[in-house]
OpenMM code with the backbone's topology and positions (N, CA, C; nanometers):
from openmm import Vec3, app, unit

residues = "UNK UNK UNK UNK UNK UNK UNK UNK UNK UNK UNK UNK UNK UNK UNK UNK UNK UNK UNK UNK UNK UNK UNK UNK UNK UNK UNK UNK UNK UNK UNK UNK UNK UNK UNK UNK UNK UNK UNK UNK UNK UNK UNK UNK UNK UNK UNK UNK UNK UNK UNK UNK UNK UNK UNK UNK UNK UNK UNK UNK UNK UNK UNK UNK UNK UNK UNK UNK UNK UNK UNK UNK UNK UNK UNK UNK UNK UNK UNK UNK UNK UNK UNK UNK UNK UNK UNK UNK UNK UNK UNK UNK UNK UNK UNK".split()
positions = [
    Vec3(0.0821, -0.1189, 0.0000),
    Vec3(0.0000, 0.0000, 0.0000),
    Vec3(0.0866, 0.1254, 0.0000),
    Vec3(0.0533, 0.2114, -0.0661),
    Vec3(0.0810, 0.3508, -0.0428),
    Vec3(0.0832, 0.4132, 0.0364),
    Vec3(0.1892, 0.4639, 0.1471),
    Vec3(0.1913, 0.6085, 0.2054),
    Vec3(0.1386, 0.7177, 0.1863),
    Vec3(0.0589, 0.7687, 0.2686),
    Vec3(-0.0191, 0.8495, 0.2664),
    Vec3(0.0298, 0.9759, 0.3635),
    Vec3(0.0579, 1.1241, 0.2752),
    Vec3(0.1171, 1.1981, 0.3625),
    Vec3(0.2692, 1.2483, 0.4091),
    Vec3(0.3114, 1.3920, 0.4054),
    Vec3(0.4426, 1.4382, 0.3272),
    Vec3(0.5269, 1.4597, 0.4731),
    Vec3(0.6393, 1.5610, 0.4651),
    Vec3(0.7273, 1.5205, 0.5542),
    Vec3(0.6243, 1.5851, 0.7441),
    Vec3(0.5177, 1.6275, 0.7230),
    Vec3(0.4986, 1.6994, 0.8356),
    Vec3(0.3681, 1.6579, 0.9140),
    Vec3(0.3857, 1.5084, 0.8372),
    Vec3(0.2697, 1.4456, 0.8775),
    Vec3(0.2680, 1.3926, 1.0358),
    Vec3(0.1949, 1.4348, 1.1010),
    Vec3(0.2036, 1.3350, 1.2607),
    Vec3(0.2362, 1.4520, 1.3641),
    Vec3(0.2469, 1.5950, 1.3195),
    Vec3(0.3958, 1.6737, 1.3946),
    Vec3(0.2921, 1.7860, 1.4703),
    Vec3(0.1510, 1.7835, 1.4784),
    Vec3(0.0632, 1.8901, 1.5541),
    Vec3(0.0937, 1.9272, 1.6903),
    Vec3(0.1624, 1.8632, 1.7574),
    Vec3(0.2171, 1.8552, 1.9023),
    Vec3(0.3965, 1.8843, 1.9246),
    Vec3(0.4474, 1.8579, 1.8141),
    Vec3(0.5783, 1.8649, 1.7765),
    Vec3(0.6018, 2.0029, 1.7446),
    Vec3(0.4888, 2.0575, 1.6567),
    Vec3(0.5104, 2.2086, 1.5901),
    Vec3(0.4429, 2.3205, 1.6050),
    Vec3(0.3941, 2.2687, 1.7625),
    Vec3(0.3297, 2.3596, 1.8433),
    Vec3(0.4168, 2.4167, 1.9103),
    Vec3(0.3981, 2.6431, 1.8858),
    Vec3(0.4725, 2.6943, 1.9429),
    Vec3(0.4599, 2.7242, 2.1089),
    Vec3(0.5354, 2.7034, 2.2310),
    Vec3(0.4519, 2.7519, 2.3454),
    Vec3(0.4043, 2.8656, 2.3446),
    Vec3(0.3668, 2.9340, 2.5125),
    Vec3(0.3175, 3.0412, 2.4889),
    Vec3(0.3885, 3.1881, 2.4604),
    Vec3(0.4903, 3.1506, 2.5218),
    Vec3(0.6116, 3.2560, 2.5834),
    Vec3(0.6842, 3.2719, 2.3975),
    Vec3(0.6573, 3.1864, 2.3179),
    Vec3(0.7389, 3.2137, 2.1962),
    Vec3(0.6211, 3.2614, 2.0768),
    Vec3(0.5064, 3.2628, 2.1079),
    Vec3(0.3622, 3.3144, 2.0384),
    Vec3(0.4127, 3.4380, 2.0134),
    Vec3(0.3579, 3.5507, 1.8446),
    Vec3(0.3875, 3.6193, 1.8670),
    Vec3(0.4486, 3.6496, 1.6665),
    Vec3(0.5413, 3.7679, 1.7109),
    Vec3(0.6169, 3.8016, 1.5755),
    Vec3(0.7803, 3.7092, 1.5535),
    Vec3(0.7898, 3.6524, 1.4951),
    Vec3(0.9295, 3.6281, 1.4622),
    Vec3(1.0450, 3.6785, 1.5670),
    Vec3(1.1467, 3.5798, 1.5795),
    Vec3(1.2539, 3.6579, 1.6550),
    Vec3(1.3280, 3.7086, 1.5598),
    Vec3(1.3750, 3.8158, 1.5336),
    Vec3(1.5082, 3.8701, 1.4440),
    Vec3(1.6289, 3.8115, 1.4725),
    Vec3(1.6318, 3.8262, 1.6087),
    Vec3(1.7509, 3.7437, 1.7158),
    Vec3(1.7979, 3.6053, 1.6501),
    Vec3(1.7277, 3.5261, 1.6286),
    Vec3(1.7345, 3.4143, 1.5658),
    Vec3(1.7401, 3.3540, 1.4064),
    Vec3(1.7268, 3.4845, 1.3532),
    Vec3(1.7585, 3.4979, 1.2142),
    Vec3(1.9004, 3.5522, 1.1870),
    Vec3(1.9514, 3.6352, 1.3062),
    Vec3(2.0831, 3.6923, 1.2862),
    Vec3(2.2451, 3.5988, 1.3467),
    Vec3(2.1839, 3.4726, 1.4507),
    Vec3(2.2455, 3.4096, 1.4795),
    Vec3(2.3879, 3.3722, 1.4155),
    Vec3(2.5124, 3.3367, 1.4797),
    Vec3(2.6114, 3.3148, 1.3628),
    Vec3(2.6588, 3.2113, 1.3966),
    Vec3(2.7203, 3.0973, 1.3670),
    Vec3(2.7942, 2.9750, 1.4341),
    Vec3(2.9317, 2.9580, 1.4018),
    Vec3(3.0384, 2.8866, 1.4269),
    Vec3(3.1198, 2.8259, 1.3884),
    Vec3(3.1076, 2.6606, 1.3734),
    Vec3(3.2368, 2.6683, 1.2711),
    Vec3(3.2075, 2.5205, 1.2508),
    Vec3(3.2846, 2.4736, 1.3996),
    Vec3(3.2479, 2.3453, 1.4033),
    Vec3(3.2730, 2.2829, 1.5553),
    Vec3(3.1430, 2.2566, 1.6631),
    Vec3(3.0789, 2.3950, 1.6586),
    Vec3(2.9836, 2.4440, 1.7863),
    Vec3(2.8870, 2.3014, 1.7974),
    Vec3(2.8343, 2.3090, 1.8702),
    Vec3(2.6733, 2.2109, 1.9594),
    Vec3(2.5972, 2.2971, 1.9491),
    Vec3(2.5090, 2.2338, 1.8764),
    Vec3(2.3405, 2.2938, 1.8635),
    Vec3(2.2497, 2.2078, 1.8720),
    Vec3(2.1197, 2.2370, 1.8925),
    Vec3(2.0494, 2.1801, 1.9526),
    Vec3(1.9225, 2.1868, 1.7885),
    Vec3(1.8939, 2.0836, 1.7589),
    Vec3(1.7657, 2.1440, 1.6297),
    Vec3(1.6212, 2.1488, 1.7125),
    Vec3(1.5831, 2.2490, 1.6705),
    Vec3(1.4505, 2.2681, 1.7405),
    Vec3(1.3887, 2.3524, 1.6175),
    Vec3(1.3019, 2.3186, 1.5647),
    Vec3(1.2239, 2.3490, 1.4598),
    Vec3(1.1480, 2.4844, 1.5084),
    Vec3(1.1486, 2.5748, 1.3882),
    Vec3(1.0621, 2.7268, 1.4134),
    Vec3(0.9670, 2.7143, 1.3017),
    Vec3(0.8130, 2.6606, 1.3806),
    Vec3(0.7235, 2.6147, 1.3173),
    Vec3(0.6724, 2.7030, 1.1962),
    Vec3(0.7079, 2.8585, 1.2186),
    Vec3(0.6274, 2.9868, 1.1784),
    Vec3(0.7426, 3.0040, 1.0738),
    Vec3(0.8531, 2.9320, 1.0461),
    Vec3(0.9543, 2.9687, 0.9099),
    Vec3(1.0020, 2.8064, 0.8635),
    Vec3(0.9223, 2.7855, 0.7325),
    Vec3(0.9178, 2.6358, 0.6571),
    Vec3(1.0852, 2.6308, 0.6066),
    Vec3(1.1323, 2.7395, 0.5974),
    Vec3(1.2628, 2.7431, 0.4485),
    Vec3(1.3576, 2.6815, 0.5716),
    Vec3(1.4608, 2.6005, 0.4702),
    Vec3(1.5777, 2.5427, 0.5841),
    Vec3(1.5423, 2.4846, 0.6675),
    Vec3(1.4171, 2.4186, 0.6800),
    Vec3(1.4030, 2.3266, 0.7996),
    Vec3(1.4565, 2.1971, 0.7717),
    Vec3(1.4465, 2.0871, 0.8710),
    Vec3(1.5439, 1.9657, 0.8800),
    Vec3(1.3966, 1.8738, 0.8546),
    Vec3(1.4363, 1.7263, 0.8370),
    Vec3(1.2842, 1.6458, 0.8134),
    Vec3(1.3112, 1.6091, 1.0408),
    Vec3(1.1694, 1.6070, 1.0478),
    Vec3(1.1200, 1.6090, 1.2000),
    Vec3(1.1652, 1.5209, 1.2655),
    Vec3(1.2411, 1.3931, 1.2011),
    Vec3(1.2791, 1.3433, 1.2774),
    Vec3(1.3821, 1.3389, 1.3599),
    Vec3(1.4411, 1.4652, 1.3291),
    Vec3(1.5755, 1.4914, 1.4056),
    Vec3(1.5018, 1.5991, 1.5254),
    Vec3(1.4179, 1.6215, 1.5156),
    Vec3(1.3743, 1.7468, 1.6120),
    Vec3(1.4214, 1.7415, 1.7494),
    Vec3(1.4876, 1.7720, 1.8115),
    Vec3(1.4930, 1.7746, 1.9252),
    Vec3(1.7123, 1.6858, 1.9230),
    Vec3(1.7591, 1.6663, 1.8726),
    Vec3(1.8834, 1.5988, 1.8377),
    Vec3(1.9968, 1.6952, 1.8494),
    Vec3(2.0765, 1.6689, 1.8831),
    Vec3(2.2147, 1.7716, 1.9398),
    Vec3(2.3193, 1.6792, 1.8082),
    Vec3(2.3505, 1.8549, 1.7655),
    Vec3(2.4554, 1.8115, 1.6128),
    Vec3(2.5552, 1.8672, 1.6878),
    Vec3(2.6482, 1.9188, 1.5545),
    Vec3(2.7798, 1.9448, 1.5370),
    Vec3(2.7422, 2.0624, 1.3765),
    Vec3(2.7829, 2.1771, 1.4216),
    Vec3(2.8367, 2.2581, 1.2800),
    Vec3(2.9119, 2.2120, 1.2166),
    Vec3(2.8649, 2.1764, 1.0385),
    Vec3(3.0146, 2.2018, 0.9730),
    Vec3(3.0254, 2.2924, 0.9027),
    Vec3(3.0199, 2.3156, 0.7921),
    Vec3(3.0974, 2.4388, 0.7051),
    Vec3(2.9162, 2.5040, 0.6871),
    Vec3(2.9468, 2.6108, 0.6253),
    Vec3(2.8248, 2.7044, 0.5655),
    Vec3(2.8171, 2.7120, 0.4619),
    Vec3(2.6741, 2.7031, 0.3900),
    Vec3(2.5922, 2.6809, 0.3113),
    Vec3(2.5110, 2.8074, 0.2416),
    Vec3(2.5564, 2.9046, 0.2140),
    Vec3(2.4514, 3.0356, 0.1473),
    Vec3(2.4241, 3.0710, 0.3221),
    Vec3(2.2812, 3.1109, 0.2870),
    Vec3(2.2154, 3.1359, 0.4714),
    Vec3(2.2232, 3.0213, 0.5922),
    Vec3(2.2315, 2.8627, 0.5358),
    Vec3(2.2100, 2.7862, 0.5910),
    Vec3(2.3730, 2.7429, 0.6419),
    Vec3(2.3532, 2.5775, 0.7396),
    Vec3(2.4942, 2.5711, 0.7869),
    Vec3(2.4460, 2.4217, 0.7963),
    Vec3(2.5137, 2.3648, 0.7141),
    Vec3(2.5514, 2.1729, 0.7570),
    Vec3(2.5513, 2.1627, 0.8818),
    Vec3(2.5066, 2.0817, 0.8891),
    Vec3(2.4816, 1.9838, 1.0362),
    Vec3(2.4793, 1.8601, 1.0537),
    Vec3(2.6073, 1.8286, 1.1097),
    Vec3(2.6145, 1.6355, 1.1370),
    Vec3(2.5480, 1.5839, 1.2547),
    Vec3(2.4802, 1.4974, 1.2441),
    Vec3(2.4076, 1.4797, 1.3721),
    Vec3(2.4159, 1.2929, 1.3220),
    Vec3(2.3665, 1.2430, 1.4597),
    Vec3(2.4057, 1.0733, 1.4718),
    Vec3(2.2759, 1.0192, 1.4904),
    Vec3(2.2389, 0.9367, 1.3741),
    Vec3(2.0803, 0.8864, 1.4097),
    Vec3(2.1276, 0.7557, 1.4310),
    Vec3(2.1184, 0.6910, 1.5619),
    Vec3(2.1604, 0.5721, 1.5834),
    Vec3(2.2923, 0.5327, 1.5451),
    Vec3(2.3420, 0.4574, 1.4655),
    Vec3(2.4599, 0.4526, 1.4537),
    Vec3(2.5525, 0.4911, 1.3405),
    Vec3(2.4373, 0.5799, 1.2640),
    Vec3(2.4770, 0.6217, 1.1252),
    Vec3(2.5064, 0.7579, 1.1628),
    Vec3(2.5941, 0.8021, 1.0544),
    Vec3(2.6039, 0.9803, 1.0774),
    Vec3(2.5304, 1.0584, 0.9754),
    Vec3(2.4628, 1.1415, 0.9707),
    Vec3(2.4132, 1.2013, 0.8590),
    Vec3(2.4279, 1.3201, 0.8829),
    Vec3(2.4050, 1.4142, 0.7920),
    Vec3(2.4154, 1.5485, 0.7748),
    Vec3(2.2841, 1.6287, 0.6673),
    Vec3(2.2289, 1.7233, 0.7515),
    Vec3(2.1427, 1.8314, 0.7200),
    Vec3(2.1911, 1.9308, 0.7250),
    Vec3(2.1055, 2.0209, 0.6168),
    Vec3(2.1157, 2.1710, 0.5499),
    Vec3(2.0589, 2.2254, 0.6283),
    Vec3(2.0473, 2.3266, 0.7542),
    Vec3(1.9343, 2.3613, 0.8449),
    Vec3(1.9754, 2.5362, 0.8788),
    Vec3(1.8768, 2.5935, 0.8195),
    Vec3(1.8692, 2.7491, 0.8602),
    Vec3(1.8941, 2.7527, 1.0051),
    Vec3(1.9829, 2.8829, 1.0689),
    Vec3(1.9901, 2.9106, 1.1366),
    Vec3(1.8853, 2.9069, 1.2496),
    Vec3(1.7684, 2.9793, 1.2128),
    Vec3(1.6341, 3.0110, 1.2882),
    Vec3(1.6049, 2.8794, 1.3625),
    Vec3(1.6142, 2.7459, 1.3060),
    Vec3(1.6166, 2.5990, 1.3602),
    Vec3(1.6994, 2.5877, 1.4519),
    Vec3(1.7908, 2.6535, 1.4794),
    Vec3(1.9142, 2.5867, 1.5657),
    Vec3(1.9308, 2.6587, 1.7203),
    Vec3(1.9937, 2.5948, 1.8094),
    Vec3(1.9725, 2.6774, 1.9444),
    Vec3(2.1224, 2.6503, 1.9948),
    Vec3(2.1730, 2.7562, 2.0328),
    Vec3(2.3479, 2.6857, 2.0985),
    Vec3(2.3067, 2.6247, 2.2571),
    Vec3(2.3945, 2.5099, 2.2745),
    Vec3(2.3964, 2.4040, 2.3596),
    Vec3(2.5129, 2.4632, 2.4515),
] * unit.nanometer
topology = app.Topology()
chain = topology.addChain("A")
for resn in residues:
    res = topology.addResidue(resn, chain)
    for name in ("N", "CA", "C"):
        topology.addAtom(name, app.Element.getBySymbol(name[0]), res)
């Protein structure tokens, strides 16, 4: 059978903003800068689609690597594999 349903399927509780972050955009978090090396934390900013990561990393502590236009690689460890995402700044939180 066919799958039914795209990457943001299941995520109503996942991509719910609290209350304290309700509201206009942070600028703060658009201006963010990293180095490669740093710990970040992915936490999805439900209210900006561009550069987001697929959900299943939500909540996963990477590693910066190099930069990407606006965006910045991100190695992160899903079980015992390593993979790497393209993830806008606005997604990311320093650890």
């Amino acid at each position: 059978m066919k799958r039914i349903g795209g990457n943001r399927r299941k995520t109503r509780y996942k991509m719910k903003k609290s209350v304290s972050e309700k509201g206009k955009l942070h600028i703060s978090r658009f201006m963010q800068t990293f180095e490669e090396g740093d710990k970040i934390l992915l936490k999805a900013y439900p209210s900006y689609q561009k550069g987001i990561f697929h959900l299943r990393f939500h909540g996963k502590i990477g590693e910066v690597g190099k930069k990407q236009g606006e965006c910045y690689i991100v190695n992160i460890k899903d079980g015992n594999k390593k993979k790497s995402c393209v993830v806008h700044p606005v997604h990311m939180l320093r650890v």
